[in-house]
C-alpha positions as CSV (number, residue, x, y, z in Angstrom):
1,X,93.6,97.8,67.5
2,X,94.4,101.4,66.5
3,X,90.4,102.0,65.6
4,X,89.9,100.4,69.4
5,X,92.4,103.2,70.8
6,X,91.2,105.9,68.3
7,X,88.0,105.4,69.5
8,X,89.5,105.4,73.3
9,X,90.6,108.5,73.1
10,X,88.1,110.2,71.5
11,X,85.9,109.2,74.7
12,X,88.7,110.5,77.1
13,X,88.2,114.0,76.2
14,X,84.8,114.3,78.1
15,X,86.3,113.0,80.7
16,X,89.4,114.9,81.0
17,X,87.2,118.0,80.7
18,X,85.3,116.7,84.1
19,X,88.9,116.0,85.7
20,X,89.8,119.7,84.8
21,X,86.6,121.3,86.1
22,X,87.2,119.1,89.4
23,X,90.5,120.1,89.8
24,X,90.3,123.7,88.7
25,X,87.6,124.2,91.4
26,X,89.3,122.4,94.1
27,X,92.4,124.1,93.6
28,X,90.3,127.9,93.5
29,X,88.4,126.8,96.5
30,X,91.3,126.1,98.8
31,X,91.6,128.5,101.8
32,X,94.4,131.2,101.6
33,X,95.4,134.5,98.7
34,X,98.0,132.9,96.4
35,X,98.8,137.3,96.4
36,X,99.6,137.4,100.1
37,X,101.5,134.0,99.6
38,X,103.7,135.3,97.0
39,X,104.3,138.7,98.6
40,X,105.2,136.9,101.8
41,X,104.1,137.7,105.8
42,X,106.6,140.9,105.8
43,X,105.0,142.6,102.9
44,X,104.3,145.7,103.3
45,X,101.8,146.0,99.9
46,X,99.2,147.8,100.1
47,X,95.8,146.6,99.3
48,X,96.1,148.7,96.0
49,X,99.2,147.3,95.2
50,X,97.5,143.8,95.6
51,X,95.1,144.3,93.7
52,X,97.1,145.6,90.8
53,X,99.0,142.4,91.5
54,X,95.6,140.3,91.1
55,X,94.4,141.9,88.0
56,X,97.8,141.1,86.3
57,X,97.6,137.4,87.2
58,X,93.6,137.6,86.1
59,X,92.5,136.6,89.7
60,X,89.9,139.1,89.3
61,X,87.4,137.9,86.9
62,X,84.9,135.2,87.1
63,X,85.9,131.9,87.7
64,X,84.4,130.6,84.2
65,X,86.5,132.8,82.7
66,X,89.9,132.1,84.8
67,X,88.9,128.5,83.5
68,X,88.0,129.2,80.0
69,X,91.3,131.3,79.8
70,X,93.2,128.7,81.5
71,X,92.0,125.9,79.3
72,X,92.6,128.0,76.2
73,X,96.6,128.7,77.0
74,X,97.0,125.2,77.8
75,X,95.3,123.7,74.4
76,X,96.9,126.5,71.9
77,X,100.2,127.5,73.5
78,X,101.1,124.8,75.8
79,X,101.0,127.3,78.3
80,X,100.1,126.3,82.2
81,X,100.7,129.4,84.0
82,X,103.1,131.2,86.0
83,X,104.4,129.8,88.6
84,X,104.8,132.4,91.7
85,X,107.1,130.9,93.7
86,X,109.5,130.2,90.8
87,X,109.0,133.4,88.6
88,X,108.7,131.1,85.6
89,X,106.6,129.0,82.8
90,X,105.1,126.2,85.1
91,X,105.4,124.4,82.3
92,X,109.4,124.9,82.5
93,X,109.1,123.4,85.8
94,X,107.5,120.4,84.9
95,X,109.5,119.5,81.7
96,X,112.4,120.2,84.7
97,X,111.7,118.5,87.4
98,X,109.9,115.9,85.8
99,X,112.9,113.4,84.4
100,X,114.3,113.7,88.1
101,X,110.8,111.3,89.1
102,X,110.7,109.3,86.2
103,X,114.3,108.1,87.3
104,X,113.8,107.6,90.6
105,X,110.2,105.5,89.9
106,X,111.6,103.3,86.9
107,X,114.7,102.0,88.8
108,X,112.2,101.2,91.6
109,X,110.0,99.4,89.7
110,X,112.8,97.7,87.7
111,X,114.3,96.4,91.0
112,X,110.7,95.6,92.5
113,X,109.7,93.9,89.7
114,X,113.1,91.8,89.1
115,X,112.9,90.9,92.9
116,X,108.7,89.8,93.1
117,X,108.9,87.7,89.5
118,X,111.2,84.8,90.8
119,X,109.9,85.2,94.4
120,X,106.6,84.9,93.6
121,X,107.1,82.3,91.2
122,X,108.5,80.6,93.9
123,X,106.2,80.8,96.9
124,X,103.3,79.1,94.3
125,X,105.4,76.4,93.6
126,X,106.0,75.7,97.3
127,X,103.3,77.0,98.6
128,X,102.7,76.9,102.2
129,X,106.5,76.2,102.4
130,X,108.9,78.4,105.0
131,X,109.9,80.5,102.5
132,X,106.2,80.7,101.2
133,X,105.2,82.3,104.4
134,X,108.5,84.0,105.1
135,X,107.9,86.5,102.0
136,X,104.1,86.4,102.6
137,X,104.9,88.0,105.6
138,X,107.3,90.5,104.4
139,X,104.9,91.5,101.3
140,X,102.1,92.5,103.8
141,X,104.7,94.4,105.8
142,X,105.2,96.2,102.6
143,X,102.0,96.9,101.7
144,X,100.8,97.5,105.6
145,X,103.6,100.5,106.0
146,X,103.3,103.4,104.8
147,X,106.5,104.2,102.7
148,X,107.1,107.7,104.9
149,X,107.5,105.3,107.9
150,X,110.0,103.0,106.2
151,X,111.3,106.0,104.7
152,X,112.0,107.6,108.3
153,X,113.4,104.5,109.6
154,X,115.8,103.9,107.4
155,X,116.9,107.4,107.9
156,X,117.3,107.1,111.8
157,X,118.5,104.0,111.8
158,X,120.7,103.5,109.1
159,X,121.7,106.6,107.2
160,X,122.0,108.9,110.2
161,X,124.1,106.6,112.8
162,X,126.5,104.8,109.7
163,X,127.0,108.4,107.8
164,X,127.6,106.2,105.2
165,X,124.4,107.5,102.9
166,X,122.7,111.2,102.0
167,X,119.5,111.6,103.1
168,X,118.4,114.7,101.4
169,X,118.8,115.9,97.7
170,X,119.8,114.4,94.3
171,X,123.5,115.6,94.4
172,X,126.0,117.1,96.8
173,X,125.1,120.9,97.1
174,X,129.5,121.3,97.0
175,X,130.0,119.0,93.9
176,X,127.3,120.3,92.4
177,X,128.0,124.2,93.0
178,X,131.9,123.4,91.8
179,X,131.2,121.1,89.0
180,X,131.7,117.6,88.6
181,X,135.4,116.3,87.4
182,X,133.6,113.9,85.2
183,X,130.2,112.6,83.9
184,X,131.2,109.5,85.7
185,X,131.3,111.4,88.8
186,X,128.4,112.5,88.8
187,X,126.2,109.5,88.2
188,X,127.9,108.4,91.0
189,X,127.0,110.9,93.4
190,X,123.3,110.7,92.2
191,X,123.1,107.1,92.3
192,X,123.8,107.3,96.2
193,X,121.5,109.9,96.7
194,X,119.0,107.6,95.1
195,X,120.3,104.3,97.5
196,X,117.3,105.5,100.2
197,X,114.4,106.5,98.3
198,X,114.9,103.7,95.9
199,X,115.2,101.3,98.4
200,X,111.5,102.6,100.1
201,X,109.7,102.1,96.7
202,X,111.0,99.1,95.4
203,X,110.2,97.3,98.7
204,X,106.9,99.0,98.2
205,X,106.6,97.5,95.0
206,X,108.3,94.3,95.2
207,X,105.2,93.5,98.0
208,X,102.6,94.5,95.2
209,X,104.2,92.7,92.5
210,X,105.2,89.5,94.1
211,X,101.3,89.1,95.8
212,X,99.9,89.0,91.9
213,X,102.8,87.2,91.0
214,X,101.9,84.0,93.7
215,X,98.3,84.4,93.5
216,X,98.2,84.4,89.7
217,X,101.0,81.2,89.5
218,X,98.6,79.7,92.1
219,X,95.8,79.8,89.7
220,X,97.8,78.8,86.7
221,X,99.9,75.8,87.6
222,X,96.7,73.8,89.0
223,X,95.1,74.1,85.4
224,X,94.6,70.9,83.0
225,X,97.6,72.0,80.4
226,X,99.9,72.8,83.0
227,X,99.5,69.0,84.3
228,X,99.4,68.0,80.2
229,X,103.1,69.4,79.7
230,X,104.1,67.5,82.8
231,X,102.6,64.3,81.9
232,X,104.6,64.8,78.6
233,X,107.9,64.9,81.0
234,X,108.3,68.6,80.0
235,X,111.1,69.5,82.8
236,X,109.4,71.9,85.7
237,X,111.4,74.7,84.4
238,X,110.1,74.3,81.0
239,X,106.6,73.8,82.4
240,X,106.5,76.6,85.2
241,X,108.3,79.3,83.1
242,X,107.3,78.9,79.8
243,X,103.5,77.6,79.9
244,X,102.9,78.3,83.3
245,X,104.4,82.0,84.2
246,X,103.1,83.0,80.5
247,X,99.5,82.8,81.0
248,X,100.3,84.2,84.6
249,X,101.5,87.2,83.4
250,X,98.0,88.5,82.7
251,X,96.9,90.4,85.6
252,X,100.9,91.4,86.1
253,X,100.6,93.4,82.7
254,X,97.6,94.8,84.0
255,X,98.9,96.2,86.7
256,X,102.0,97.5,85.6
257,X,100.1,99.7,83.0
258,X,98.5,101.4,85.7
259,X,102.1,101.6,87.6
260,X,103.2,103.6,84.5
261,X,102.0,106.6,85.4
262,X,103.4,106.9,88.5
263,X,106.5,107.3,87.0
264,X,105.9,110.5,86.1
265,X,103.2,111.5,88.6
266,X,106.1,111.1,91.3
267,X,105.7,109.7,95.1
268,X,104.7,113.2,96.9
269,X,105.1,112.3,100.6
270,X,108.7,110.0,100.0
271,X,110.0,112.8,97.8
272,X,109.7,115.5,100.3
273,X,110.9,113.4,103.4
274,X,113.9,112.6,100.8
275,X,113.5,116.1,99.5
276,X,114.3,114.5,95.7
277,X,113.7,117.3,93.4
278,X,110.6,115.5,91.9
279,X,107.0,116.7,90.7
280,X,106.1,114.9,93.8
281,X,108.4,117.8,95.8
282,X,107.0,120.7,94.2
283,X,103.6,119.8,94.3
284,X,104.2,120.0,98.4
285,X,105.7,123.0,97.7
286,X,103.1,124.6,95.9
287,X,100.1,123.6,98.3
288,X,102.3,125.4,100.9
289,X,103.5,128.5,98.8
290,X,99.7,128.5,97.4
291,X,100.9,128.0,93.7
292,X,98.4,127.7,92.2
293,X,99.5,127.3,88.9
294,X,102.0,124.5,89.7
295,X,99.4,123.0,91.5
296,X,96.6,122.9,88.7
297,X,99.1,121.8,86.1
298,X,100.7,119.0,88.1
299,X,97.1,117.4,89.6
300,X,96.1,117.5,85.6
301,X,99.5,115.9,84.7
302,X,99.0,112.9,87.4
303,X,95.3,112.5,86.3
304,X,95.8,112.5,82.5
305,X,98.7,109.7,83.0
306,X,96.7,108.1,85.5
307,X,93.6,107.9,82.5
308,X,96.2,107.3,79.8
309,X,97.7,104.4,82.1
310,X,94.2,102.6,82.1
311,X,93.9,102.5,78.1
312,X,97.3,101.3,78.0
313,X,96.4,98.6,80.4
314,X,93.6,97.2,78.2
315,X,95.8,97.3,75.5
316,X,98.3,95.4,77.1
317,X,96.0,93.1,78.5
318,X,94.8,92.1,74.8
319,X,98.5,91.7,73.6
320,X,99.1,89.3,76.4
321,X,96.0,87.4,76.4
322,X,94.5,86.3,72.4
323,X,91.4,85.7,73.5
324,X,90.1,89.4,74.8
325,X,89.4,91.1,71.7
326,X,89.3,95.1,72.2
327,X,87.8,95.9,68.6
């Protein structure tokens, strides 16, 4: 196993050297001056002044050497730039705004996947059923709408006419700019900021989750050992949870280790209709304040997880299944 992900590494460098080429280009080749961004549309700078501005940020050289340079900081300082909309190490931003994404994706996913496992589990065993078609229905809505749509009408509908929940933010700008009386406090007031946003994804994920869920149960319980353990007078319980769900579980682990990066990656549209303070967030930000910087580091971030989260998935998939051997 550790030779199979030694090896698995070694063959992702290549490939996040493409991903870094792809994104370094895309990023240079977008329309706009990051200079006239981060002056702003009053500036009065002249074009001296700008370009004084644009040798200090390296902007002037060849585009090999912006990438060699850039490639360079990253691998032997751990450094990702400047950001100029912040005025600080992107990497700063990242390592801050990045645990504010992973909290709001994991306790979606926890919820999603807590709801799909005995829902799914069900709709196979009565499949065809009322409540078969009931949650078959509400899984396609949740995979058919985008979560920015959901998002907005919970908003209008629920949070705007009750008053009852934020809609914006991770804390109260007044508790937060006063301090909090208590730690206790304060979870509190981010756990209701989290209510709406959570509620989008997990509804998001519970639809993905619980379609693997019935379709793999489907496939298990009509298998010869599945009617063995029953003609045994194993209890259904016995025989649907441990023998049947086990080997079921397959494609689930498979999918949830490409779900893991997305925790960190962050959910760019829902975070900015929610405007959670989230990589997702700032990546918006920085495509409109042409930070390019931020941008650059955070599309690398996303892609390495995303590549990262496909190893893990084969490695999961072998600890769940005996029989695929990854040596």
């Amino acid at each position: 196993m550790v030779k199979y992900i030694f090896k698995r590494l070694i063959n992702l460098i290549p490939v996040v050297f493409i991903i870094s080429v792809v994104i370094f280009g895309t990023v240079k080749a977008m329309p706009g001056d990051p200079v006239n961004a981060y002056l702003g549309a009053g500036s009065r700078a002249t074009e001296a002044q700008k370009d004084s501005i644009r040798r200090e940020w390296g902007l002037d050289r060849p585009l090999p050497e912006q990438y060699v340079t850039w490639v360079k900081n990253m691998v032997t300082k751990g450094d990702l730039g400047q950001s100029t909309k912040f005025k600080q190490p992107v990497a700063d931003i990242i390592g801050e705004y990045v645990w504010n994404t992973f909290l709001l994706n994991v306790v979606a996913l926890i919820i999603g996947i807590a709801l799909s496992i005995p829902i799914g589990i069900r709709q196979a065993v009565k499949k065809f059923s009322k409540f078969d078609n009931f949650w078959t229905v509400f899984s396609l809505l949740g995979v058919s709408v985008p979560t920015f749509f959901f998002a907005l009408l919970l908003v209008f509908y629920i949070a705007i006419p009750t008053g009852a929940l934020p809609v914006s933010g991770m804390r109260d700008a007044s508790m937060a700019l006063i301090g909090y009386d208590s730690i206790f406090q304060e979870i509190a007031d981010v756990a209701v900021h989290m209510i709406l946003p959570v509620t989008v994804l997990a509804f998001s994920n519970f639809a993905t989750f619980s379609r693997y869920v019935r379709s793999a149960m489907i496939d298990v319980i009509n298998q010869d050992y599945v009617r063995t353990a029953r003609a045994k007078g194993l209890k259904e319980k016995v025989v649907i949870y441990r023998h049947a769900f086990k080997n079921a579980m397959i494609p689930l682990v498979t999918l949830l280790g490409l779900y893991i990066p997305s925790l960190f990656s962050g959910a760019m549209i829902l975070e900015s209709v929610f405007a959670w303070p989230g990589l997702g967030k700032i990546l918006v930000d920085a495509i409109t304040n042409q930070d390019q910087a931020i941008m650059q580091a955070c599309l690398l971030f996303s892609a390495i997880l995303m590549v990262l989260g496909n190893l893990l998935s084969d490695v999961l998939y072998s600890v769940v299944d005996p029989r695929v051997k990854v040596e």
